[in-house]
N, C-alpha and C positions, 0 to 999 in steps of 0.2 A: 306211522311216525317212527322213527330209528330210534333204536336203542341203543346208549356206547358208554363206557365205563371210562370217567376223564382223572389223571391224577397228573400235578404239575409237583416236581421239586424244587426245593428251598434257592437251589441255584437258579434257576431258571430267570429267578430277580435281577442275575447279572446280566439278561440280556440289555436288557433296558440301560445299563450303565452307560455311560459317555463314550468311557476310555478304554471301555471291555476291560477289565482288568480291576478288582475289588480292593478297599484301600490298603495301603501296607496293612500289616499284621501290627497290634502294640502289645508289648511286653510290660510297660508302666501301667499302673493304675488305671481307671479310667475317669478323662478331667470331670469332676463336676464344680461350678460356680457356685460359691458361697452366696447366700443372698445376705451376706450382712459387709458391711463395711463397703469398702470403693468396687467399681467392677474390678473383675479378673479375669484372664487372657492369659492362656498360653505362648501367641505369638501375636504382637502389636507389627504392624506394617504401615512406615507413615508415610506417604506419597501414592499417586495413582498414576503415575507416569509409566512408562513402558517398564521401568525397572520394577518397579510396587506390583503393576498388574499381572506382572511374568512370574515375579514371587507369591505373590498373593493365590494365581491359581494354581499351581503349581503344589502349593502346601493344602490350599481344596483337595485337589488331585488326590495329593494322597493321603485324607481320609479325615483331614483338621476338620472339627463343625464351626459352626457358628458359633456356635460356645465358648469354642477354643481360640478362636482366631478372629483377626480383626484388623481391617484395612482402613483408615481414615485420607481425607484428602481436603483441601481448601476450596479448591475447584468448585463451581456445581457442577460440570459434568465434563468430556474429554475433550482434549483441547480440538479449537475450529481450524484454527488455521497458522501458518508458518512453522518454526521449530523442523525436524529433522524429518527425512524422506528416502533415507536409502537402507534398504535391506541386504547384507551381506548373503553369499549364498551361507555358509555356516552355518545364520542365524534362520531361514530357508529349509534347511535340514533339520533342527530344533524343531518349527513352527513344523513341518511334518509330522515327525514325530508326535506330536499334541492333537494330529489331524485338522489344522486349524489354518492349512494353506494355501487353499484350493479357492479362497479371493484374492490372496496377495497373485496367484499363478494366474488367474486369468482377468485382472484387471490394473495391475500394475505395469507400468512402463518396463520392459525389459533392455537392460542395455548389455549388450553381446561386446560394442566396441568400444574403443576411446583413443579419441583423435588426435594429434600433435599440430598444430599450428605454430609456426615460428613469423618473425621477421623475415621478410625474401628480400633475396638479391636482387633482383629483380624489381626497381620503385615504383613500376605499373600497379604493381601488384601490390603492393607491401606486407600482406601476410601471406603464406602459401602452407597447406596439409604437409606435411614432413613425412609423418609415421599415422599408420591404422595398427592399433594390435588388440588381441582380445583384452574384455573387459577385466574375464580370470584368468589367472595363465594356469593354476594346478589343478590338476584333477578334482572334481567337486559332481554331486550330485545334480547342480543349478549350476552353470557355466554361466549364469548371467546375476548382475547385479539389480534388483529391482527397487522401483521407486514408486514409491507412494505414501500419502501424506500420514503424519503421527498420528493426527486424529483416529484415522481408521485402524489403524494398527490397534492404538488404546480402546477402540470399540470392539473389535475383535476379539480382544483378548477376555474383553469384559463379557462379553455377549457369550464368549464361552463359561467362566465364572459364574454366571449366573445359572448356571446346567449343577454347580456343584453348590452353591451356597444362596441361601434365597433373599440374605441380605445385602450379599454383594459391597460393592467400598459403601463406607457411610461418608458422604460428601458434605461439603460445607463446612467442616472441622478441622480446626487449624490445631495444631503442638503449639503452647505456645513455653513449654521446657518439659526437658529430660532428665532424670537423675538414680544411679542405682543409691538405696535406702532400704538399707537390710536390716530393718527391723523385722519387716517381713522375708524372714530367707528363701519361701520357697516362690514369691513373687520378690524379687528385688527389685525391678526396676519399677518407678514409679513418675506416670508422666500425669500433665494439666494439662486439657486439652477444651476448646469451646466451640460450639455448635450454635449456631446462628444466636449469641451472646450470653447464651447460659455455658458457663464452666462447670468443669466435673474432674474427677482422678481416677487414675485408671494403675492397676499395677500386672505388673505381666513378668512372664519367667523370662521373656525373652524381647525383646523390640528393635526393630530395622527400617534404618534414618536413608529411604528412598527419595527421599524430598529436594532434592536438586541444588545446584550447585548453592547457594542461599542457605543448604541445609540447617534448620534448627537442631536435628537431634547432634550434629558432628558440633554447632556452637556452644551447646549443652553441656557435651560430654569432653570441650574441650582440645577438639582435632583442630589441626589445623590443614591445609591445602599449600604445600610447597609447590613454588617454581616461580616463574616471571609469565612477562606479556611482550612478544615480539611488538615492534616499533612500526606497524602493521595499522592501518585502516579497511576494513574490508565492509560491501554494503551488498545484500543480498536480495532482492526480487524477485517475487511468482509472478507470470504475466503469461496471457496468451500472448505468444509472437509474429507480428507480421515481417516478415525476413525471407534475402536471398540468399542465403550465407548456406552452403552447401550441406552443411553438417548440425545441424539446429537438431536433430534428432540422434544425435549418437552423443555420449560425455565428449565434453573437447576442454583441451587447455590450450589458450592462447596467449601466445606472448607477442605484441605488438608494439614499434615505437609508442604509442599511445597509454603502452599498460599489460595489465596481467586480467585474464577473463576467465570463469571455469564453467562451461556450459553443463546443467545436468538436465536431460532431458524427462521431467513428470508424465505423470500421469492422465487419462482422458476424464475430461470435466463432464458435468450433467446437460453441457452444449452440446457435445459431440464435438468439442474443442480437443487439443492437448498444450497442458502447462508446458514452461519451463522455467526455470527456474538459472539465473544470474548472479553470478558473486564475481565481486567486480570489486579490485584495488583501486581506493580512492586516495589519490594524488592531493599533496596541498593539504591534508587533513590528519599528517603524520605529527605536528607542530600544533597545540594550542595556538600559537600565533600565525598558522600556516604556514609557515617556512618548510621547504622540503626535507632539513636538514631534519632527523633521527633524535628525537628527545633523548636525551641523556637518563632524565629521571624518568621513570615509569610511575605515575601515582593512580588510584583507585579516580581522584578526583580529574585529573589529568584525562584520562580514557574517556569520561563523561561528559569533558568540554569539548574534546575532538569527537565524538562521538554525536552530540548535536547539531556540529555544525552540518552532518549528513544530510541531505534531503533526496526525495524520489528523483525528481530533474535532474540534480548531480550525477545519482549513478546511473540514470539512462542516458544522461549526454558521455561519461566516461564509458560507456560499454560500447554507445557509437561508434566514439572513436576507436576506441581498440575494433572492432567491425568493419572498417574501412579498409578496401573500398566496398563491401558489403552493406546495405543497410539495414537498419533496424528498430523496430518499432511498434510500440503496444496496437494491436490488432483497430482497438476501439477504446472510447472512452474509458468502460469499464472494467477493462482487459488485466490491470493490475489486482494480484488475489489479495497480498501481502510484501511488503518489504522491510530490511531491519538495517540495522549498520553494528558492527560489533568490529571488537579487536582482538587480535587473537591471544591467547592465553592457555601454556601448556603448563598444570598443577596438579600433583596427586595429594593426595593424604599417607604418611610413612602408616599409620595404623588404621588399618579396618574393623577391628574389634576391639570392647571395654569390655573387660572381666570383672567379675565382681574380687572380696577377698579373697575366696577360693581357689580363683582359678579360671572360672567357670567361665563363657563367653557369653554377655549377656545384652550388650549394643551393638548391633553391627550398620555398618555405610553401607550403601549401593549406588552403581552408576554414578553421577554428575554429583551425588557427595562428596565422593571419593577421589573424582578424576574428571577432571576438566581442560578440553582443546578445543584447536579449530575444527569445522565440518568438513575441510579437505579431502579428506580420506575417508567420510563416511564412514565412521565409526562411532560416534557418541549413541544413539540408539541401541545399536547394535552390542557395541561392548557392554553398555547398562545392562541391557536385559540379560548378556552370557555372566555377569557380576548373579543374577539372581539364579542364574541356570545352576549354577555354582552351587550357591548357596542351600537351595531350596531342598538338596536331598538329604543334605547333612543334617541342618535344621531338624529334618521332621524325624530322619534314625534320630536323632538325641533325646526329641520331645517323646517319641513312640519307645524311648527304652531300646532300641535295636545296636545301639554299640557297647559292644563291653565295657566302658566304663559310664557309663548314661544311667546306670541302677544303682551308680553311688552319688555322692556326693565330692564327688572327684573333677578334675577337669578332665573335660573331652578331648581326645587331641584330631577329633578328626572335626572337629569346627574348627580348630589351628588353620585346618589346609587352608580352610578358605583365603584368610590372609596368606599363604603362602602361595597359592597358585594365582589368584585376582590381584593383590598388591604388586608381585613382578611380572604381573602383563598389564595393570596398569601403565608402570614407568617404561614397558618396550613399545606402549602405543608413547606415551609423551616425547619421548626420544622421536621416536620414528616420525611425529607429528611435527615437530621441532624443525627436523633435518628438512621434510616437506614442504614445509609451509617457507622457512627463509628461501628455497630455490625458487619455489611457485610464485613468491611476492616480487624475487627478482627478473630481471632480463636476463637474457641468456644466450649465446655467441656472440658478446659482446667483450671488447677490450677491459672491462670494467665488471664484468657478471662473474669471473673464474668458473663459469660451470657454461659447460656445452650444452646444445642439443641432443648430444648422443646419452649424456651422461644424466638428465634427468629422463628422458625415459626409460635409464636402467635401473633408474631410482625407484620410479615406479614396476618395472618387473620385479626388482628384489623384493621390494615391500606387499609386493601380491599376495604372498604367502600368507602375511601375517594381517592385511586389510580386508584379505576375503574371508577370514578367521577358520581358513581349514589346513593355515600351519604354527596356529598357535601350541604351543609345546611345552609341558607344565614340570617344572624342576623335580627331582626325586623326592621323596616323602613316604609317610606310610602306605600311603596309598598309589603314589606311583615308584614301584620296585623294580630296578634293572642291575640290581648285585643279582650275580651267581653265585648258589653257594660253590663250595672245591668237588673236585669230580663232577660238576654238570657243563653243560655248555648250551650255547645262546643255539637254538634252532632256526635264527633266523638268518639271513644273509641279503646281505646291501644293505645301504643308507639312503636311498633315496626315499625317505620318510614324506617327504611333500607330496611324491606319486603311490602312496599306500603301504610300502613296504611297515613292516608291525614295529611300533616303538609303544613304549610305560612312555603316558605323558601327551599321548597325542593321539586324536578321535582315531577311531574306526573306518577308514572307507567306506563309501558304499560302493557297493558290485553288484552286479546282474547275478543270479542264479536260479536253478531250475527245483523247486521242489520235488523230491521222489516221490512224495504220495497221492502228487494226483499233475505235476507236470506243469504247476505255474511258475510263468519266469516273475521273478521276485526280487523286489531291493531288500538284499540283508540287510539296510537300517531301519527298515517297515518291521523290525524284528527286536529294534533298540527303540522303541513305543517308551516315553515319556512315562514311566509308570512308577521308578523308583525301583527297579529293580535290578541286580546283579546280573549279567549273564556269563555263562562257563561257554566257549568260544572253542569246543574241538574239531580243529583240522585234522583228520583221520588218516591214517598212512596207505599204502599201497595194501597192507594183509588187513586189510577192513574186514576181508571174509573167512580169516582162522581163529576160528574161537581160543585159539591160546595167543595171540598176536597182541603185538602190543598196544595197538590200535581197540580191538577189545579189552582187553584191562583198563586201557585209558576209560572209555566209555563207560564201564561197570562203574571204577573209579571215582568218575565224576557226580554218576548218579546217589551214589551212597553219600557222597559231599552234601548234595543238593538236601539230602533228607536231615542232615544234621541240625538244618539250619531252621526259622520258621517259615514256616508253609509259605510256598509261593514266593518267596523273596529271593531265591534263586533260581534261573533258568539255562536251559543247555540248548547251545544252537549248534548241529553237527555239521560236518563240511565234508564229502569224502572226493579223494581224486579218483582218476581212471583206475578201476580195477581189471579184472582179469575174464569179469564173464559176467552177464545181467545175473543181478540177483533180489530176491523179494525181502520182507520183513523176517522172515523164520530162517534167512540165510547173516542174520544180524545181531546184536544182541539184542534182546527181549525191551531192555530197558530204554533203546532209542526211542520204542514207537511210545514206550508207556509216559518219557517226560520231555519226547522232542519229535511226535509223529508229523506236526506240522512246523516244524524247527530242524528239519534234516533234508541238506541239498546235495546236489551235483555241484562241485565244482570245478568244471571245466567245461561243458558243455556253451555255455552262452559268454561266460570270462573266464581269465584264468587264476581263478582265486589265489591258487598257491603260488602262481607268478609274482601276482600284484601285491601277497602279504608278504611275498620274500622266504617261503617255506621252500622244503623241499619233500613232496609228494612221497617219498620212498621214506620218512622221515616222519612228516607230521609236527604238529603243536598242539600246548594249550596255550588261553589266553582267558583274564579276566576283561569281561568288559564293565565300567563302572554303569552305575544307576544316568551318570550323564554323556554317555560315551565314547566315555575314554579310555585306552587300555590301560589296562592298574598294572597289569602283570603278564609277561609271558615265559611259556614252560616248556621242556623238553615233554614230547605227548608221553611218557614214560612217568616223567613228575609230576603225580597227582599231590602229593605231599607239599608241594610248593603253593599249588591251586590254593589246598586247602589252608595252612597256613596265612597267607596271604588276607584269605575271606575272614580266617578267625581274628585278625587283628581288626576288622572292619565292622563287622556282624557280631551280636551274640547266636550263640548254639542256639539250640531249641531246648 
């Protein structure tokens, strides 16, 4: 029988983790629940909708218990059917990062194109393909838009969730009010909430109103949703399709004498079918009275009597005709999954956060609380859940004590950003939703449309940027810094920020690169892992191999940074260009292999990283990347002083 002497370390626990990666580090106390009086929660989360479940695990992630945290929903479980179906690539990248993408990749509809159909000159014909152009036009990790239904999305997300918390949303529990009541200061907000008819009180240091456009906690606390409701009837349809219509499987928009149609092509059903899904302008239903003429007044009640008069046979006889001479038609009897009729309506909320008297941020909105449009642009999903992407890291530095003002009784200013960067890309999706939607509802080369065919498909090229959410671009703030101080200068060159070049305020690229320590080609955003934490971003110069160089200082530099801070909450990802001659680890400094031995590439070999960032190789950078990433900051590779500054406003020390 073998003899062997077995010893396992303490670490070793981490293999087992999800997310590889052990929870943030807390500098606060550590919570315990009083058993006396109402429960208590650190963070309340009300909704289970993509917004709620993205922030919910997300603050699991990194490192909230059960204890501490607490997701409720009315639901009993995630939604079956209809509601939103399209994944931006952006949100594709996120959902990577989480490693939780690899059903959306191989089971969602990918659309690559999207089709223009006009009116033709031609009356044989009457509609004719115009334009093919890709689905994204900007550089992205996923060049495609994917589709598939919310349901699975919210299962997913939960499915993951339940790897971090074993109680998971508590369902069937409605809010039924919200209010901060700081009798108790260190829980102020205090909400009544009821589970299948027994009520109860809950008080929490923190609570976030995911609960949909309907929102109670924004009722609660008092928000309200600015803007209007275009003069717009829209009815929308999941159906297997039996059709000749060439393009049934690529997005198409069609503008026909008949009408306005926006094909998105779904998902493969449990037939071995595939959906699709129809939104289709109803004609005659813009008028309570049905008159085609444009109601003057817009009322809440008004919407709901044109909105009844909607039925399935209307919008399958109106998408006909716009179809014509194509036809089209539910496969079989049972071929309809879901249909709805809605109107369009672009509304944000001017505030996303209620502070108590302090200061302190102590309510926040999420998704369709906050902001509410039409599905055009495939963005409600999408935008919800990056409202929580947002959210969920600041949340937990404030709760874990990790920002320097989070250990007083002070207000935070880095829960501020959140309304600062989420509330003005709110209003650039309602804007942009706006400008869309009146062109899409109209016709177009027509004596009476003022917008060409040429001029709405630029509509939608410009808007690519900001619909595929990988040129969203977040205003300056603490956290995104692009003042120089006097005597330094900007190491970057170009602006073409939408193809990667480096901006404060806008994601990170992903790139192809080659690991030096063992030769795997790599997406440096496999490196920005969902985990909450900072990464130090050096692009290394051409003397990477002179130990007096500035390239090694930089890197010494960074390393001593990283230790100031707590454990594991900041990381170094190296980038070097073409040098002068192969060289090994002991031709390096010491400290790359010791805090970036698998965090150190070639970049040039497979891309040109320094092209694509806008460096210049003889030169070099630094860069902060945020915990949700985005560049916070970039430096001359010489100003490590900038790096650090930078983090100290964000981070407390160790």
């Amino acid at each position: 029988m073998p003899v062997f002497t077995e010893f396992s370390s303490k670490s070793r626990d981490l293999r087992v983790l999800p997310s590889f990666a052990p929870p943030l580090p807390r500098l606060s106390p550590p919570f315990r629940a009083s058993g006396d009086g109402p429960e208590k929660y650190e963070v309340v989360v009300v909704g289970a909708g993509p917004a709620g479940l993205m922030l919910e695990l997300l603050l699991a992630r990194y490192g909230l218990s059960d204890e501490s945290l607490l997701c409720i929903d009315s639901k009993p479980s995630t939604l079956k059917s209809g509601q939103a179906d399209g994944v931006q690539p952006r949100t594709l990248e996120v959902f990577k990062t989480l490693g939780i993408s690899d059903e959306i990749e191989n089971e969602a509809c990918q659309m690559w194109q999207f089709a223009f159909w006009k009116t033709s000159d031609d009356k044989t014909k009457v509609i004719e393909r115009k334009n093919v152009v890709p689905e994204v036009i900007p550089p992205a990790r996923f060049r495609y838009e994917a589709t598939i239904h919310q349901g699975r999305i919210e299962r997913i997300l939960e499915t993951d969730l339940l790897r971090y918390s074993k109680r998971g949303v508590q369902r069937e529990t409605k809010l039924l009010h919200v209010q901060i009541d700081e009798c108790d200061k260190e829980f102020p907000v205090l909400a009544e909430v009821e589970t299948n008819g027994v009520k109860r009180t809950i008080r929490t240091k923190h609570l976030v109103g995911a609960d949909g456009a309907h929102s109670v906690v924004r009722q609660s606390m008092g928000l309200k949703l600015e803007g209007q409701s275009l003069d717009h009837i829209w009815g929308v349809v999941d159906l297997v399709a039996d059709t000749n219509f060439p393009d049934i499987r690529r997005r198409c928009a069609i503008h026909s004498p008949a009408g306005s149609v926006m094909i998105i092509p779904r998902e493969r059903i449990v037939t071995g079918e595939y959906l699709t899904r129809l939104y289709v302008l109803v004609p005659g239903a813009v008028n309570p009275d049905g008159n085609d003429a444009a109601a003057p007044d817009v009322t809440l009640e008004n919407a709901r009597v044109r909105r009844s008069k909607v039925t399935l046979e209307g919008i399958l006889k109106q998408a006909q005709d716009a179809f014509k001479p194509y036809y089209l038609r539910p496969k079989r009897e049972d071929a309809v999954d879901w249909w709805a009729a809605y109107q369009i309506g672009q509304r944000v909320s001017p505030e996303f956060i209620v502070k108590d008297t302090t200061g302190v941020g102590r309510v926040f909105i999420a998704g369709d609380a906050c902001h509410t449009h039409s599905p055009k642009a495939g963005q409600g999903m999408n935008v919800s859940m990056m409202d929580s992407y947002n959210l969920a890291w600041k949340l937990a530095y404030h709760v874990n004590g990790l920002t320097p003002s989070s250990d007083h009784k002070n207000p935070d200013p880095l829960l501020d950003t959140y309304q600062i960067e989420r509330q003005a890309n709110a209003q650039q999706l309602i804007d942009f939703d706006r400008k869309f939607s009146t062109i899409f509802s109209g016709q177009v080369d027509t004596a009476d449309s003022g917008m060409s065919h040429a001029e709405f498909v630029q509509t939608f090229n410009t808007g690519n940027g900001f619909t595929s959410g990988c040129g969203v671009e977040y205003n300056e703030s603490m956290i995104v810094d692009r003042c120089f101080p006097t005597g330094s200068f900007d190491p970057v060159k170009g602006t073409d920020y939408l193809s990667g070049i480096l901006r404060p305020g806008r994601r990170l690229l992903n790139i192809k690169l080659m690991r030096h320590a063992d030769g795997w080609h790599r997406d440096i955003q496999d490196d920005l892992e969902s985990t909450g934490r900072f990464r130090i971003l050096c692009l290394a110069s051409t003397d990477l191999l002179d130990p007096s160089g500035i390239s090694a200082k930089a890197l010494v530099g960074a390393t001593t940074i990283i230790e100031r801070f707590p454990e594991s909450l900041v990381e170094l990802i190296a980038i070097h260009p073409r040098v002068e001659k192969p060289f090994e680890w002991d031709d390096i400094p010491g400290c790359v292999k010791c805090h970036a031995e698998m965090r150190f590439y070639n970049g040039y070999d497979l891309e040109d990283a320094y092209g694509v960032y806008g460096i210049d190789p003889s030169k070099g950078a630094l860069a902060i990347v945020r915990p949700d990433g985005y560049v916070g900051v970039v430096a001359e590779l010489g100003d490590v002083a900038r790096v650090d500054e930078y983090l100290r406003r964000c981070v407390r020390t160790a």
